[in-house]
C-alpha positions, 0 to 999 in steps of 0.5 A: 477489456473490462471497465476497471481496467478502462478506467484505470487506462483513462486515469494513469493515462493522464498522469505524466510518466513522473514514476520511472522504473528506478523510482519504483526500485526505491519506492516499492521497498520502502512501501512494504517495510513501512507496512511491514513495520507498522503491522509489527507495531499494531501486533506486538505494541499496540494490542487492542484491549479484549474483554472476557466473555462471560 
């Protein structure tokens, strides 16, 4: 086992179990809308201002 995965153990170990399989079943799509939206936002709306190279 490495060391993250050791730590990682240590630390969601400790959490208690309040992310059960159907709260992940609401929360994952959710998370990847979001960032799927505000990826769109930022490409399409938000496009940083470029200078032209001499």
């Amino acid at each position: 086992m490495s060391f993250a995965t050791y730590y990682m153990h240590l630390i969601f170990g400790k959490i208690p179990s309040l992310i059960n399989s159907d709260l992940i079943l609401y929360i994952l799509p959710a998370l990847t809308i979001s960032v799927l939206f505000f990826s769109i936002k930022i490409m399409f709306f938000n496009t940083p201002k470029l200078r032209k190279v001499k």
